[in-house]
C-alpha positions in Angstrom: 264.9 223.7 115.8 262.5 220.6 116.2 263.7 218.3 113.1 260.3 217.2 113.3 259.0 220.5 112.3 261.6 220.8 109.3 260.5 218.1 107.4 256.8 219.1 108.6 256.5 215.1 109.9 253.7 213.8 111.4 254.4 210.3 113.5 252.0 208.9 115.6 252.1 208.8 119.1 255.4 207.9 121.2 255.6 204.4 123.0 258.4 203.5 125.4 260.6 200.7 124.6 262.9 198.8 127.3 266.9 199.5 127.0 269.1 197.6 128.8 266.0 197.6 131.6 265.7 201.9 131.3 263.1 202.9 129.6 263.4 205.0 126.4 260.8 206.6 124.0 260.6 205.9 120.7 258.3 206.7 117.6 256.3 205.1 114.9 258.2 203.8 112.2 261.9 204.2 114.0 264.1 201.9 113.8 265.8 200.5 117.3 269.0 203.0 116.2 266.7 205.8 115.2 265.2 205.6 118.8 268.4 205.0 120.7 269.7 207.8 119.2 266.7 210.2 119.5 267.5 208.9 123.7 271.1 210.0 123.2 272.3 206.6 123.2 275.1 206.0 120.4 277.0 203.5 121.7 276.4 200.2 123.2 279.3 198.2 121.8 282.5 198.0 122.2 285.3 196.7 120.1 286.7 192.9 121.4 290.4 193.8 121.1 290.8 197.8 122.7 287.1 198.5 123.9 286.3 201.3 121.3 283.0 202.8 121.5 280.5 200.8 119.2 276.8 201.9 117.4 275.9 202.7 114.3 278.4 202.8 111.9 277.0 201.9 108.4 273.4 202.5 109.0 272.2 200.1 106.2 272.9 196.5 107.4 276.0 195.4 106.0 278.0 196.2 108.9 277.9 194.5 112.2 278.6 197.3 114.5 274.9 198.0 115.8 274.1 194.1 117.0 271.6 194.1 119.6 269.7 191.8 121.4 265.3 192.3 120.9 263.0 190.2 122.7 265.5 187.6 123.7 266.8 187.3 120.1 270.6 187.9 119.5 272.4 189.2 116.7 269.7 192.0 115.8 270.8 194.6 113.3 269.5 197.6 115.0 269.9 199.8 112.6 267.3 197.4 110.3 264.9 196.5 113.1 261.7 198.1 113.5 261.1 199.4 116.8 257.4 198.4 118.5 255.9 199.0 121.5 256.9 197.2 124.8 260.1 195.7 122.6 263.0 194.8 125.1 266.0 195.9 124.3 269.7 194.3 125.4 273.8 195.1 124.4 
């Protein structure tokens, strides 16, 4: 079932985002996590030392394990970020 409908949500209309120059949709009010999930994207990391699989991992912002880089900007927490239209998105 449509999550969506579960919690009987209402967003506003979907925008695309750029990712890694593919582009993904993404909602109102998401976060850059939220909407890379929603695009079945939950990794875009990996680990320095054995190459493990890295995206969200706390969820919160205390971790480092979701850094992306948004409009140019390093370092991004994309599980804080607000996603907006046109944003572009890099690992």
């Amino acid at each position: 079932m449509n999550p969506l409908k579960l919690a009987r949500a209402r967003p506003g209309a979907p925008f695309t985002v750029t990712f890694d120059g593919r582009e993904i949709e993404a909602l109102p009010g998401q976060t850059i996590a939220a909407a890379l999930w929603a695009a079945g994207v939950t990794a875009w990391r990996t680990t320095r030392s054995e190459g493990r699989a890295r995206g969200v991992f706390c969820g919160i912002g205390v971790c480092f394990d979701c850094l992306v880089t948004v409009d140019g900007r390093p370092g991004r927490r994309a599980c804080l970020v607000a996603v907006v239209p046109g944003v572009d998105i890099r690992t």
